[in-house]
DSSP file (Angstrom, degrees, kcal/mol; ACC not computed):
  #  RESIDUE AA STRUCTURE BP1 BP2  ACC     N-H-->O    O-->H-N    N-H-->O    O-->H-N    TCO  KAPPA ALPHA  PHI   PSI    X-CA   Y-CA   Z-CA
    1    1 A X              0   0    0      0, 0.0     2,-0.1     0, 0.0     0, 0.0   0.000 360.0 360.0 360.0 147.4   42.4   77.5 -137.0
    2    2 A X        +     0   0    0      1,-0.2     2,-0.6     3,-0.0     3,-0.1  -0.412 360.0  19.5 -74.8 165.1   42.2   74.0 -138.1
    3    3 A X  S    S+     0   0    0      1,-0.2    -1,-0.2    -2,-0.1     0, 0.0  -0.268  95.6 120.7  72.2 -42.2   42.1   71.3 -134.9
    4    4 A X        -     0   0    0     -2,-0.6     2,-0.8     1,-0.1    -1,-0.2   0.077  60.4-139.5 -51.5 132.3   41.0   73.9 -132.7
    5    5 A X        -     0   0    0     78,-0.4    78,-1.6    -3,-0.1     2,-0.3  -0.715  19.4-159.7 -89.2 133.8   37.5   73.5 -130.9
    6    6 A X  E     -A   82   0A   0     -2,-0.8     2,-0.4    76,-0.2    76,-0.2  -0.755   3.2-156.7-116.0-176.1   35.5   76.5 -130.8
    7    7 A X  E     -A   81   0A   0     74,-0.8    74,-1.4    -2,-0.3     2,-0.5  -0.999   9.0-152.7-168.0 110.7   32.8   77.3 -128.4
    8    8 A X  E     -A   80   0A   0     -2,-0.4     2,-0.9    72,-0.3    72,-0.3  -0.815  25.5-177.5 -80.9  67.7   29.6   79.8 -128.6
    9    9 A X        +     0   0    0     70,-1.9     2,-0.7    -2,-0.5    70,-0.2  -0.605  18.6 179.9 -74.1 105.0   28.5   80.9 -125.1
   10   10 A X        +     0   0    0     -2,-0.9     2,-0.2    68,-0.2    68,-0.2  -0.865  38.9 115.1-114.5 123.3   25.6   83.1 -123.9
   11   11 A X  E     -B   77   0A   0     66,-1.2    66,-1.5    -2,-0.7     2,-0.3  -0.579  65.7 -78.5-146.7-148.9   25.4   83.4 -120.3
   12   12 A X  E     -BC  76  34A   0     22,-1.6    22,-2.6    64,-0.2    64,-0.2  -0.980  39.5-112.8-148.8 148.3   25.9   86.4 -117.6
   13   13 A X  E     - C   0  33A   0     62,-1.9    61,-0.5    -2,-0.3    20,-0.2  -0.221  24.3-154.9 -67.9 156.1   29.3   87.9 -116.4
   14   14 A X  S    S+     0   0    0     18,-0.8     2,-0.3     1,-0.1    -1,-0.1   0.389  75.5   8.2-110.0  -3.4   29.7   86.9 -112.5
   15   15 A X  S    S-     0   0    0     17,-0.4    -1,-0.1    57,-0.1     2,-0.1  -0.964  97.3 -81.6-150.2 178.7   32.0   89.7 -111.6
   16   16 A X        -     0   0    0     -2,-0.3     2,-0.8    56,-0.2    56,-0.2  -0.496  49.6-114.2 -73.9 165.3   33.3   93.1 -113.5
   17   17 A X        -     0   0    0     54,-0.8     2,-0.6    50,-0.3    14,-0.1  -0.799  33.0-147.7 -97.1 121.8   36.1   92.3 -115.8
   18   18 A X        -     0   0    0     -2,-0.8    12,-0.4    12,-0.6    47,-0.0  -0.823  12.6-120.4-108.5 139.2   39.1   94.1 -114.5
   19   19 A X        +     0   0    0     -2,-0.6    10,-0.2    10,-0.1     2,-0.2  -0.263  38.8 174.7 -42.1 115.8   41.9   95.5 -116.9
   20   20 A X  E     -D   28   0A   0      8,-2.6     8,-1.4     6,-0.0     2,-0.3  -0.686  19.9-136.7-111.0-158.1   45.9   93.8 -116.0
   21   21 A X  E     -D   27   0A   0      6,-0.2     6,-0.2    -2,-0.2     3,-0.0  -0.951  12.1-128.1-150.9 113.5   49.3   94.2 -117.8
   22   22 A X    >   -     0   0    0      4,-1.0     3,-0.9    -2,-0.3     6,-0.0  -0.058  41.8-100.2 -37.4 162.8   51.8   91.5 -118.6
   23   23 A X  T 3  S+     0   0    0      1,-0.2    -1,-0.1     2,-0.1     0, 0.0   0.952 130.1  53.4 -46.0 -50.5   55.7   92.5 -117.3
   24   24 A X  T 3  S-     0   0    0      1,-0.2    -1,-0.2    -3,-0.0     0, 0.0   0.598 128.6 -99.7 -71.4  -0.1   56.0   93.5 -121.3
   25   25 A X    <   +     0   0    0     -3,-0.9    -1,-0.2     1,-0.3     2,-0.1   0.513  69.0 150.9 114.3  -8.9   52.9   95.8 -121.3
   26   26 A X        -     0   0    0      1,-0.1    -4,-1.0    35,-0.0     2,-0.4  -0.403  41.5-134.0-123.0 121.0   50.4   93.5 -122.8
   27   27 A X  E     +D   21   0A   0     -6,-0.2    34,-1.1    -2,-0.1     2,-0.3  -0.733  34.1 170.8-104.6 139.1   46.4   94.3 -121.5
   28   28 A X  E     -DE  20  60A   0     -8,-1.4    -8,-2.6    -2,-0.4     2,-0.4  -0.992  13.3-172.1-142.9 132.3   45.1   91.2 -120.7
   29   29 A X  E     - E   0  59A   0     30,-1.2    30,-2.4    -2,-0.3     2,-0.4  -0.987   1.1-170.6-127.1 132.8   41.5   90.7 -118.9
   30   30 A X  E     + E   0  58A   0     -2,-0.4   -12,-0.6   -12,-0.4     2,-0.4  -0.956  13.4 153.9-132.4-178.7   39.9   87.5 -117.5
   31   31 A X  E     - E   0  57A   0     26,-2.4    26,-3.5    -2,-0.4     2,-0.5  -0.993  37.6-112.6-177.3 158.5   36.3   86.7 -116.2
   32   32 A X  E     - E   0  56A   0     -2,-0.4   -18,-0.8    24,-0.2     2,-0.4  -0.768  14.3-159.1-103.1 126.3   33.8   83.9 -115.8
   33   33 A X  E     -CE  13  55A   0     22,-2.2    22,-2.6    -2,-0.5     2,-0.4  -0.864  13.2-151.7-104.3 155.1   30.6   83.8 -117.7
   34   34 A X  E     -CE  12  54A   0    -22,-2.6   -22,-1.6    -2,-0.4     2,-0.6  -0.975  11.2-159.5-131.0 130.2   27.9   81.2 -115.6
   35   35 A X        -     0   0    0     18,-1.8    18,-0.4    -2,-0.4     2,-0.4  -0.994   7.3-161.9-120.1 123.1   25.5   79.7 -118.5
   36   36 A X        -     0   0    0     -2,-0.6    16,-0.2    16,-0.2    15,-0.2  -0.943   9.3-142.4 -93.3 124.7   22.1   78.4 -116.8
   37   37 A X        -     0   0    0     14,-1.7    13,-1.2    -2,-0.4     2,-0.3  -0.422  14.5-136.6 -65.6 172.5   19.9   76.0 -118.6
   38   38 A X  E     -H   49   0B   0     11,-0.2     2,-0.5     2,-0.0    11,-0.2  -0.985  17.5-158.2-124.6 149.8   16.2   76.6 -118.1
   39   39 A X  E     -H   48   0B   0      9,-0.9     9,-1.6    -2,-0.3     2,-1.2  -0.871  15.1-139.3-123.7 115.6   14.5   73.5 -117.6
   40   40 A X  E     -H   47   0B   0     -2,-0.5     2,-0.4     7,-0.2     7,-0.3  -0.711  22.5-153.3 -99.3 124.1   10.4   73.1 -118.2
   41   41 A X  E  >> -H   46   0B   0      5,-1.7     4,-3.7    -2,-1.2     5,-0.8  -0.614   8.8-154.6 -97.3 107.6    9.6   70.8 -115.0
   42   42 A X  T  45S+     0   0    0     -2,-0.4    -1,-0.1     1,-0.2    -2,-0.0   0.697  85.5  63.7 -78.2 -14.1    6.4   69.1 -116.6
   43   43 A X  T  45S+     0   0    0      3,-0.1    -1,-0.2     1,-0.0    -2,-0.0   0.914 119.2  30.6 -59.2 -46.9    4.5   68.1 -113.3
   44   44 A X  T  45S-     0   0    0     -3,-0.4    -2,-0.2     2,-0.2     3,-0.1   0.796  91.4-138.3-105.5 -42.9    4.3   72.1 -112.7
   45   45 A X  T  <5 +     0   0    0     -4,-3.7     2,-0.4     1,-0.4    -3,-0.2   0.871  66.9 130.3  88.6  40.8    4.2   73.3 -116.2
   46   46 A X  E   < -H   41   0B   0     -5,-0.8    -5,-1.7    -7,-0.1     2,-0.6  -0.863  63.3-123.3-136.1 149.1    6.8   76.0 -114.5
   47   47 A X  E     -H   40   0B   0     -2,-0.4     2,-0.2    -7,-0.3    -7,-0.2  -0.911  36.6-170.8-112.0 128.3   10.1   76.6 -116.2
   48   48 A X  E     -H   39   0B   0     -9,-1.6    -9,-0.9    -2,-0.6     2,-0.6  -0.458  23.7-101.8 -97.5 166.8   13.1   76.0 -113.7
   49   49 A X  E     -H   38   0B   0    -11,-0.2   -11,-0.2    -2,-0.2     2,-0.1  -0.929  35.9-166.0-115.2 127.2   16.8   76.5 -113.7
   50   50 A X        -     0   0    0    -13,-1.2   -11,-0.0    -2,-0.6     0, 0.0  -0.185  44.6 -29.8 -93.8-145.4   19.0   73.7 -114.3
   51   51 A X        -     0   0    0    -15,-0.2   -14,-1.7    -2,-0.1    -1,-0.2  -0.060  56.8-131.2 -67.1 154.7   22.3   73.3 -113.8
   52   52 A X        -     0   0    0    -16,-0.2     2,-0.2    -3,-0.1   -16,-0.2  -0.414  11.9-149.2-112.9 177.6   24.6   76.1 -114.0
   53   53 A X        -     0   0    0    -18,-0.4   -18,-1.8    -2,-0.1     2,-0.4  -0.830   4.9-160.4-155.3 132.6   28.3   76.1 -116.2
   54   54 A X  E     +E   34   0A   0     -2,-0.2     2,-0.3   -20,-0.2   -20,-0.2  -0.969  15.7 176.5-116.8 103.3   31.1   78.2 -114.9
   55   55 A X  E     -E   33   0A   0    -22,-2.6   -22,-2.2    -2,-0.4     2,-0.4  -0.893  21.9-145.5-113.8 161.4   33.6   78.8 -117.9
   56   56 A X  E     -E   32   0A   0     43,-0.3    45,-1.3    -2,-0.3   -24,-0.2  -0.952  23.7-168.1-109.3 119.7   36.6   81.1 -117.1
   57   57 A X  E     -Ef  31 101A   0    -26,-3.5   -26,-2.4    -2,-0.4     2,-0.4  -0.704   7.1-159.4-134.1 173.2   37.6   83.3 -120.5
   58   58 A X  E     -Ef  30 102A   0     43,-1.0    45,-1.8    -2,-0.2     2,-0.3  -0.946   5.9-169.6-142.8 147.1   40.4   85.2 -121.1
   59   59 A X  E     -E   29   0A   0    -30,-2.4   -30,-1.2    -2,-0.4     2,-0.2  -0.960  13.2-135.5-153.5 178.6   41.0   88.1 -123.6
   60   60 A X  E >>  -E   28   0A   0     -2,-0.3     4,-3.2    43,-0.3     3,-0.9  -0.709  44.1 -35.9-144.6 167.3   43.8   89.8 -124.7
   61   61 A X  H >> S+     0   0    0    -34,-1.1     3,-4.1     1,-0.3     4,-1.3   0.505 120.8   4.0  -8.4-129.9   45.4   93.5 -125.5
   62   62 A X  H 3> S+     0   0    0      1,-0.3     4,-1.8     2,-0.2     5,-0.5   0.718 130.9  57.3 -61.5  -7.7   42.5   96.1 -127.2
   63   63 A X  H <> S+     0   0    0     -3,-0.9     4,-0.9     1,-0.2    -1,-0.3   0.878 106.7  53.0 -85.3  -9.5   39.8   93.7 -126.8
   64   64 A X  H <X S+     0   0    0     -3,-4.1     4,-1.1    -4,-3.2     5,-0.2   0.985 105.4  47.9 -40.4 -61.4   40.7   93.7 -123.2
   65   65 A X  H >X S+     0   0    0     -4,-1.3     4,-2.6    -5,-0.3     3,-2.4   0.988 113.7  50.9 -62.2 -38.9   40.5   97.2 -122.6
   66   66 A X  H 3< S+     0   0    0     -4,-1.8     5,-0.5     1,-0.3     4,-0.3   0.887 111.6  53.0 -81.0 -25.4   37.0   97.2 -124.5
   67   67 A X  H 3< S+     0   0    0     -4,-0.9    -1,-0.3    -5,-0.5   -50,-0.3   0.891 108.2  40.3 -63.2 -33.3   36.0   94.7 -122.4
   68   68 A X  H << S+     0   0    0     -3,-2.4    -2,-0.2    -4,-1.1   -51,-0.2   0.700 114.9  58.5-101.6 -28.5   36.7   96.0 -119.4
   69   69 A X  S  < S+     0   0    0     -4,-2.6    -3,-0.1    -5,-0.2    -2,-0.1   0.988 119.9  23.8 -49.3 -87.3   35.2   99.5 -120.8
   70   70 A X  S    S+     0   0    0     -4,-0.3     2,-0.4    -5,-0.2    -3,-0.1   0.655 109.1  69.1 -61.3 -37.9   31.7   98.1 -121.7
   71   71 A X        +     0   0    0     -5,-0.5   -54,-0.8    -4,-0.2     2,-0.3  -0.764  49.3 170.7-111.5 141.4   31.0   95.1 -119.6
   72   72 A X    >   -     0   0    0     -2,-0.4     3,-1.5   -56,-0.2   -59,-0.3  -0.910  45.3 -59.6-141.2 166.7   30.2   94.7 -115.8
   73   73 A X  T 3  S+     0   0    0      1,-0.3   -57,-0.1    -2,-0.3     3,-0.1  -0.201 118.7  22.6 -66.8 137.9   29.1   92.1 -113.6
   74   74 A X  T 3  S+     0   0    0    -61,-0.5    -1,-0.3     1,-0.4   -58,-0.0  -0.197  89.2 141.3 114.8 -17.8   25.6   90.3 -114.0
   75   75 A X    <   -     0   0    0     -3,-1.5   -62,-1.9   -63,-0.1    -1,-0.4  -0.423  51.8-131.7 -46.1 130.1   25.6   91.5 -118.1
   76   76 A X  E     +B   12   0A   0    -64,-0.2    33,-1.7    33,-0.2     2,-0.3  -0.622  39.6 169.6-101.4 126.1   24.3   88.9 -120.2
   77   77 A X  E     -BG  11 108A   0    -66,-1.5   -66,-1.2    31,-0.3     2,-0.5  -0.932  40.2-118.8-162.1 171.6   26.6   88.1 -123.4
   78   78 A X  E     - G   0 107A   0     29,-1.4    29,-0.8    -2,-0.3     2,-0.4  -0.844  31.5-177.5-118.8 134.5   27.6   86.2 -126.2
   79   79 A X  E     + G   0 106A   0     -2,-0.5   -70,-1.9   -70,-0.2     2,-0.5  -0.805   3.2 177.1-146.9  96.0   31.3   84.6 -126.3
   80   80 A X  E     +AG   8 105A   0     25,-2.8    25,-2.1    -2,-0.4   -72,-0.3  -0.928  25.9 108.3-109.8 146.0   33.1   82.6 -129.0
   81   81 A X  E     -A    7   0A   0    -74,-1.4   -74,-0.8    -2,-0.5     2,-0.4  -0.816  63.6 -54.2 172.8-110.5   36.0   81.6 -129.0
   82   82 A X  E     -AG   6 102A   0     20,-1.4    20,-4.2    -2,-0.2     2,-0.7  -0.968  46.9-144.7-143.2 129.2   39.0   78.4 -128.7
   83   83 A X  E     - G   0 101A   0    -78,-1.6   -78,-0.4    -2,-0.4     2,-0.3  -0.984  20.1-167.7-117.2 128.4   38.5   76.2 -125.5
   84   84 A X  E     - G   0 100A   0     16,-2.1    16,-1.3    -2,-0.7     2,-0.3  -0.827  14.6-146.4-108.9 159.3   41.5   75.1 -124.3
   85   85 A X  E     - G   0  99A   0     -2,-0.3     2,-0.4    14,-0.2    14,-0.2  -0.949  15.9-179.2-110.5 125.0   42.3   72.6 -121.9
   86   86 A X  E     - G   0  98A   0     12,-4.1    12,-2.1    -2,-0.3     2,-0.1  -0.986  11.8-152.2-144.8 152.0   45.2   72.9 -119.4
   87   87 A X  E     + G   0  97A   0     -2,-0.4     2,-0.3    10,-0.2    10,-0.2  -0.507  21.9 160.7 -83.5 143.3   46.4   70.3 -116.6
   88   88 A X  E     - G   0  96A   0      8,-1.9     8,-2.1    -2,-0.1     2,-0.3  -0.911  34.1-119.4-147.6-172.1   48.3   71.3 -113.3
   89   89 A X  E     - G   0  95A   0     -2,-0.3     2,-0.2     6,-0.2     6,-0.2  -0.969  25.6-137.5-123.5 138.9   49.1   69.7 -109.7
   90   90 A X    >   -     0   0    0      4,-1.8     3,-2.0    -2,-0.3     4,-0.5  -0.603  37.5 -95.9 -98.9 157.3   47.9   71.5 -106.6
   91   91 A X  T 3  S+     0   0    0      1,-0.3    -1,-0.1    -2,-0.2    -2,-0.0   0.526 123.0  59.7 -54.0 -11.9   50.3   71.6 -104.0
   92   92 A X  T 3  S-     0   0    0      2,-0.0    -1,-0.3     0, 0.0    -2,-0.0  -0.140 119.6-108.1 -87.0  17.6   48.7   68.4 -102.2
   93   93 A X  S <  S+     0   0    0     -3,-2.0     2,-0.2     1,-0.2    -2,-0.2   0.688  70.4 138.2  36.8  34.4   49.4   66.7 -105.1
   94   94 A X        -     0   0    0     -4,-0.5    -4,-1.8     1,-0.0     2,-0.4  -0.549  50.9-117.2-105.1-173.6   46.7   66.0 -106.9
   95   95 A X  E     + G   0  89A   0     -6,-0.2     2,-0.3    -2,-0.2    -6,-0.2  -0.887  35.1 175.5-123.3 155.5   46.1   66.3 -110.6
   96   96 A X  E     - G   0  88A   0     -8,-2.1    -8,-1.9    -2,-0.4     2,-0.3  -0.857  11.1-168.3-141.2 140.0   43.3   69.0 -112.2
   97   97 A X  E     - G   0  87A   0     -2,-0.3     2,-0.6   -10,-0.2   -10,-0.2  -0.964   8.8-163.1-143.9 148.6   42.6   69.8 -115.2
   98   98 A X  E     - G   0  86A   0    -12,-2.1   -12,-4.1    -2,-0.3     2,-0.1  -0.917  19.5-127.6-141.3 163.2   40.4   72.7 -116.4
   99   99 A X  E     + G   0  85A   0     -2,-0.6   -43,-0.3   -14,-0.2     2,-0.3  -0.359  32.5 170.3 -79.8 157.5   38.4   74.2 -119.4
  100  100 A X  E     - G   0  84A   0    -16,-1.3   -16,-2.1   -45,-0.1     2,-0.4  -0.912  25.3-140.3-160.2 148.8   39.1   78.1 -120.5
  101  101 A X  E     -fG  57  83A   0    -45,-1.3     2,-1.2    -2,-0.3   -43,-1.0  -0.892   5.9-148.6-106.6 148.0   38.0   80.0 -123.5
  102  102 A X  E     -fG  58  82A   0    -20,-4.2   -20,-1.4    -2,-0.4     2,-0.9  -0.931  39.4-129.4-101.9 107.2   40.6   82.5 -125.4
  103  103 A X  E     +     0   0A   0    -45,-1.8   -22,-0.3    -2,-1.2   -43,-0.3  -0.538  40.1 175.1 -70.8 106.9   38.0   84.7 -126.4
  104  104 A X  E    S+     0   0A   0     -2,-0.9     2,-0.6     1,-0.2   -23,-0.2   0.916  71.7   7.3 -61.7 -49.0   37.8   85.8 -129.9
  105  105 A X  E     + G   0  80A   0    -25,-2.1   -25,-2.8     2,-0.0    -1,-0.2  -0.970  64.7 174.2-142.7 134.4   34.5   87.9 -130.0
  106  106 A X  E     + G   0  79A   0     -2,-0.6   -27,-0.2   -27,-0.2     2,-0.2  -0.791   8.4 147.5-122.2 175.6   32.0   89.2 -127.1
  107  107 A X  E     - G   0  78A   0    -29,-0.8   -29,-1.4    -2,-0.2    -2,-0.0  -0.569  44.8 -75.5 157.4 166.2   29.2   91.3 -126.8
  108  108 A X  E     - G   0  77A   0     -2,-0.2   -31,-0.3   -31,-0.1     3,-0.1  -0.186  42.1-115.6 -81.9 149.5   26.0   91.9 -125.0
  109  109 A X        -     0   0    0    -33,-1.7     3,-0.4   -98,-0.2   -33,-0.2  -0.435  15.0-156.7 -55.5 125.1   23.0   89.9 -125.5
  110  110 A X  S >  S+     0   0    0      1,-0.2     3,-0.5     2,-0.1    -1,-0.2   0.412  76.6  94.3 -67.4  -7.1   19.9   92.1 -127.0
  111  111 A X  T 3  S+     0   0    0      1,-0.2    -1,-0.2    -3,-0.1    -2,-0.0   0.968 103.8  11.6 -40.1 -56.1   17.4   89.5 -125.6
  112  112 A X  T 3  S+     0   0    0     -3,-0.4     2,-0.2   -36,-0.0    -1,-0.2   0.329 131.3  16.3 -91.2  -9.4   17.0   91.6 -122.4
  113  113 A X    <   -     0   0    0     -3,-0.5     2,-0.3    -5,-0.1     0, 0.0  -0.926  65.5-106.7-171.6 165.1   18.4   94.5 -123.0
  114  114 A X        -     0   0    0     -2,-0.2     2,-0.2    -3,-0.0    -5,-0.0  -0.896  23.6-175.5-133.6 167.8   19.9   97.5 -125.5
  115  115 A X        -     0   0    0     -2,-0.3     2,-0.3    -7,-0.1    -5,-0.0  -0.732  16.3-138.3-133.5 171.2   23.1   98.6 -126.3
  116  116 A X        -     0   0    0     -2,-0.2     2,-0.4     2,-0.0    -2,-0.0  -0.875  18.0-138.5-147.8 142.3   24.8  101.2 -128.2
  117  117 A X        -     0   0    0     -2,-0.3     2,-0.6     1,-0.0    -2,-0.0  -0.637   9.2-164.0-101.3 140.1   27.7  100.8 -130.1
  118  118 A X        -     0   0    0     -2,-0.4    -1,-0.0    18,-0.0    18,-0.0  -0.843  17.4-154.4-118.8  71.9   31.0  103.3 -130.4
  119  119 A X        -     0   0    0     -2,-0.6     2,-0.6    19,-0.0    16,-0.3  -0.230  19.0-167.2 -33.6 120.8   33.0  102.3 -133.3
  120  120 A X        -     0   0    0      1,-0.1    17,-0.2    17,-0.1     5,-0.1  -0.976  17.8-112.6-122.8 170.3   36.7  103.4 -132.9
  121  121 A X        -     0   0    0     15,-1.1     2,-0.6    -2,-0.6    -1,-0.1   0.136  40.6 -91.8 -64.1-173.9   39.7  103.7 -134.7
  122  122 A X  S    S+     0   0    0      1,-0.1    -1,-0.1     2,-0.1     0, 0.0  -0.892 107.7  22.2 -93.6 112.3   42.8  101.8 -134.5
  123  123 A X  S    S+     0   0    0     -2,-0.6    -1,-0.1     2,-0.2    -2,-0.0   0.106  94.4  93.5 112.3 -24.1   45.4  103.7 -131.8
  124  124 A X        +     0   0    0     12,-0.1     2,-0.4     2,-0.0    -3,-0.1   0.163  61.8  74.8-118.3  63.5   43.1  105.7 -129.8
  125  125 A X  S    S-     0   0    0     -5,-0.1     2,-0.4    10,-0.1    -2,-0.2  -0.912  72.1-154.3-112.1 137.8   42.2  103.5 -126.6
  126  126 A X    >   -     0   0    0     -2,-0.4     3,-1.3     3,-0.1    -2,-0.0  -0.978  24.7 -85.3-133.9 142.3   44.9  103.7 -124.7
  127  127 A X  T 3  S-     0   0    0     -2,-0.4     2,-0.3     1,-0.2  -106,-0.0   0.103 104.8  -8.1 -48.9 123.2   45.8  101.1 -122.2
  128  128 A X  T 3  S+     0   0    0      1,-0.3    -1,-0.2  -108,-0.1  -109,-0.0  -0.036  90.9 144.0 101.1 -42.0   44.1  101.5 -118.6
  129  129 A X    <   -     0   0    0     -3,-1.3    -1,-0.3    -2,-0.3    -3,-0.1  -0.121  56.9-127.1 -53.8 139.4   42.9  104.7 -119.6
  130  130 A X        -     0   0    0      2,-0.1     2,-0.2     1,-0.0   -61,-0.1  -0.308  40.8-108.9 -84.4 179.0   39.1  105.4 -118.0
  131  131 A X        -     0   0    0      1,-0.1     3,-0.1   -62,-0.0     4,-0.1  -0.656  30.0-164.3 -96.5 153.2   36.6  106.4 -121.6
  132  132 A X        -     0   0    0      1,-0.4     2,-0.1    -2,-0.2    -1,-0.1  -0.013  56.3 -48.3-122.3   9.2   36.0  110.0 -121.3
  133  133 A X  S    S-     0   0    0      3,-0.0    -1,-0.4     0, 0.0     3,-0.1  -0.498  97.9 -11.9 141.8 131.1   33.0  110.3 -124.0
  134  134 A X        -     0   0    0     -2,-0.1     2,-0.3    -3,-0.1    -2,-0.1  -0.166  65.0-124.3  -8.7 148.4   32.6  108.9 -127.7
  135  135 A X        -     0   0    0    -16,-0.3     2,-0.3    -4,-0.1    -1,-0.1  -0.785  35.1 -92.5 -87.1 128.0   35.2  107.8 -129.1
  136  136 A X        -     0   0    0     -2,-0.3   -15,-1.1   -12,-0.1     2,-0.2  -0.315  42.3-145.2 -52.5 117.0   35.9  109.4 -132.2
  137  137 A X        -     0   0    0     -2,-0.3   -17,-0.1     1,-0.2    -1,-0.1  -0.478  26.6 -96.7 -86.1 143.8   34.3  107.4 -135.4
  138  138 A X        -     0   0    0     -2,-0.2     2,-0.3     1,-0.1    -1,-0.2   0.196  20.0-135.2 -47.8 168.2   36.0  107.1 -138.7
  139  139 A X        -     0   0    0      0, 0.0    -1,-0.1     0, 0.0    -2,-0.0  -0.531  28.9-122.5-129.8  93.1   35.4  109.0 -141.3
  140  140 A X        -     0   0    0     -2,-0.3     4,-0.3     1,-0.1    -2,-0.0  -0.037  28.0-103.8 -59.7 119.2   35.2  107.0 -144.5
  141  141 A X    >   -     0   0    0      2,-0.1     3,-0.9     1,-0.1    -1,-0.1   0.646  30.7-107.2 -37.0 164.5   37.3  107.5 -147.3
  142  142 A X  T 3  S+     0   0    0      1,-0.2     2,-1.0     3,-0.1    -1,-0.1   0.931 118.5  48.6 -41.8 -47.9   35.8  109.7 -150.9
  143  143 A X  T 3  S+     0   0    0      2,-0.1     2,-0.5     3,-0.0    -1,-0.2  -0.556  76.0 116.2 -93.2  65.6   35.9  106.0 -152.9
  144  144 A X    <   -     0   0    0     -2,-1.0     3,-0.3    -3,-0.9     2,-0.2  -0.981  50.7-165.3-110.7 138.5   34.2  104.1 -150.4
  145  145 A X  S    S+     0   0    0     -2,-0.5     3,-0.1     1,-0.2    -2,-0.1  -0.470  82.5  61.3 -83.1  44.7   31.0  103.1 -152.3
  146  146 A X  S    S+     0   0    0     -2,-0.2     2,-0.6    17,-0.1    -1,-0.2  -0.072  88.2  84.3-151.6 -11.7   29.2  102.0 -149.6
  147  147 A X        -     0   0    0     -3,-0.3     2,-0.5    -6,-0.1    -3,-0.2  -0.839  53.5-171.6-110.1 143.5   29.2  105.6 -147.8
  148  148 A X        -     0   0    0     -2,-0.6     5,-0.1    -3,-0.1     2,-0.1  -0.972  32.2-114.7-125.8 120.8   26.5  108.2 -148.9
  149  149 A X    >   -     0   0    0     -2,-0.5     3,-5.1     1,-0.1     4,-0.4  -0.385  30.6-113.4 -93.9 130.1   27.1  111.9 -147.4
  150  150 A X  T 3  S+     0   0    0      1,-0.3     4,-0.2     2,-0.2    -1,-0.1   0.507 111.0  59.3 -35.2 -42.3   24.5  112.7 -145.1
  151  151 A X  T 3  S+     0   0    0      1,-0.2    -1,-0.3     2,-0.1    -2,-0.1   0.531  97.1  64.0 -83.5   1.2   23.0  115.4 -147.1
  152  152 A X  S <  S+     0   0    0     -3,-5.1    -2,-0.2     1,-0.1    -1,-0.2   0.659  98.4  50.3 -75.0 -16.6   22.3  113.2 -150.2
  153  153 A X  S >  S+     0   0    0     -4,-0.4     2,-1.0    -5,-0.1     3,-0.9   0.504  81.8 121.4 -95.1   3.3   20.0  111.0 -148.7
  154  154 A X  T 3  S-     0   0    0      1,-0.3     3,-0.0    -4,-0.2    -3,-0.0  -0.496 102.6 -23.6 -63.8 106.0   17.8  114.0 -147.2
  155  155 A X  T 3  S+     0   0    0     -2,-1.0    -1,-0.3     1,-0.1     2,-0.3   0.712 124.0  84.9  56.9  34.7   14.7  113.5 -148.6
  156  156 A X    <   -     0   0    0     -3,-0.9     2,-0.1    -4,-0.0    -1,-0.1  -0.858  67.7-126.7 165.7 128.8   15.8  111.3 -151.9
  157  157 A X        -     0   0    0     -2,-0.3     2,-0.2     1,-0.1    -3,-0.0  -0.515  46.1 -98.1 -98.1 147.9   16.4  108.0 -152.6
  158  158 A X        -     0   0    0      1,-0.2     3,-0.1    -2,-0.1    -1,-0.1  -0.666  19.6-123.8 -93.9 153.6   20.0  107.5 -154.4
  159  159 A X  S    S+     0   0    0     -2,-0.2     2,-0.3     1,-0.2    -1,-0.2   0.652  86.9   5.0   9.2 -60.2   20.3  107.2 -158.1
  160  160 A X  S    S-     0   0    0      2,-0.0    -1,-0.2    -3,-0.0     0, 0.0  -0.803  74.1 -92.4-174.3 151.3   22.2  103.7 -157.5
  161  161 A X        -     0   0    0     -2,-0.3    -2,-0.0     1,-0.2   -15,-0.0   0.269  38.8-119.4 -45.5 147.8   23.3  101.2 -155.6
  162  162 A X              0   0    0      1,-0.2   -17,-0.2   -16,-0.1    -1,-0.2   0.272 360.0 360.0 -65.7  20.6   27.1  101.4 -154.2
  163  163 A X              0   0    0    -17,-0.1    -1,-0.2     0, 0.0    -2,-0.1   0.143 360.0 360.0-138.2 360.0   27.8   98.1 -156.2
C-alpha cells in the first residue's frame, strides 16, 4: 500500500510462535525475531557480533496457523512486512512508543539449513488443529499449461513449451 513502510528482516525466532484466537474467532500469532549484525573487528581479523535488534511481529488468521505449524524457537527466517509504530502510557505515566511488523510473508532461511515445503489448499488447516501428515496438494486443472502429467516427461523431453 502506498505511504506504508515496509521492512525485510532475516534474523532467528527467540521463542516458539504460539497459536491465539480473537473473541470473534480470528487466529492470530505473535513472536520476536532478534537480527544480529556481525561485525569484522580489524585488530583480530575475527568476525564479532554486534548489536542485536529485537522486532516484535505479528500475523494473522491462516498464516498464523502455518506459522505456528512450521516455525519454532532459535529458526532462522526471512520477514517482510509493514512496520508500524504505536504510542501508549505505562501506568507510571510515562510515554513509549514501539516498532512492530504486521507480517506479510515469512519463511526459513536456506543459508544454514533445508526445508521442505507442503503446499495446501484453501479450507483445509483448520484453526488450532495439531498437522497430522501432508497436507493434501492440489491437483491442477486439464488446461493448465504449465502442468505436464507425470508419465509424459518419463524419459522425453515435451514437444513444446506450455506458452
Amino acid at each position: 500500500m502506498a505511504g506504508e513502510t515496509t521492512l525485510t528482516l532475516v534474523g532467528n525466532l527467540t521463542t516458539d510462535p504460539e497459536l491465539h484466537y480473537t473473541p470473534n474467532g480470528v487466529a492470530w500469532t505473535s513472536f520476536t525475531v532478534a537480527s544480529t549484525t556481525r561485525v569484522l573487528d580489524r585488530q583480530s581479523g575475527q568476525w564479532k557480533d554486534g548489536d542485536v535488534m529485537f522486532l516484535r511481529c505479528s500475523a494473522w488468521r491462516d498464516l498464523a496457523d502455518h506459522i505456528t505449524d512450521s516455525l519454532a524457537k532459535g529458526t532462522r527466517v526471512l520477514v517482510t512486512g509493514r512496520l508500524k509504530q504505536r504510542s501508549f502510557e505505562t501506568k507510571e505515566g510515562e510515554k513509549r512508543t514501539v516498532f512492530e511488523l504486521d507480517v506479510d510473508e515469512i519463511g526459513p532461511s536456506l543459508r544454514y539449513a533445508t526445508a521442505t515445503v507442503t503446499r495446501i489448499t484453501r479450507g483445509t488447516a483448520s484453526p488450532g488443529a495439531a498437522p497430522t501428515g501432508p497436507r493434501s496438494v492440489p491437483t491442477p486443472p486439464d488446461d493448465d499449461p504449465w502442468s505436464v502429467p507425470a508419465d509424459a516427461t518419463a524419459g522425453s523431453t515435451p514437444t513444446r513449451p506450455p506458452f
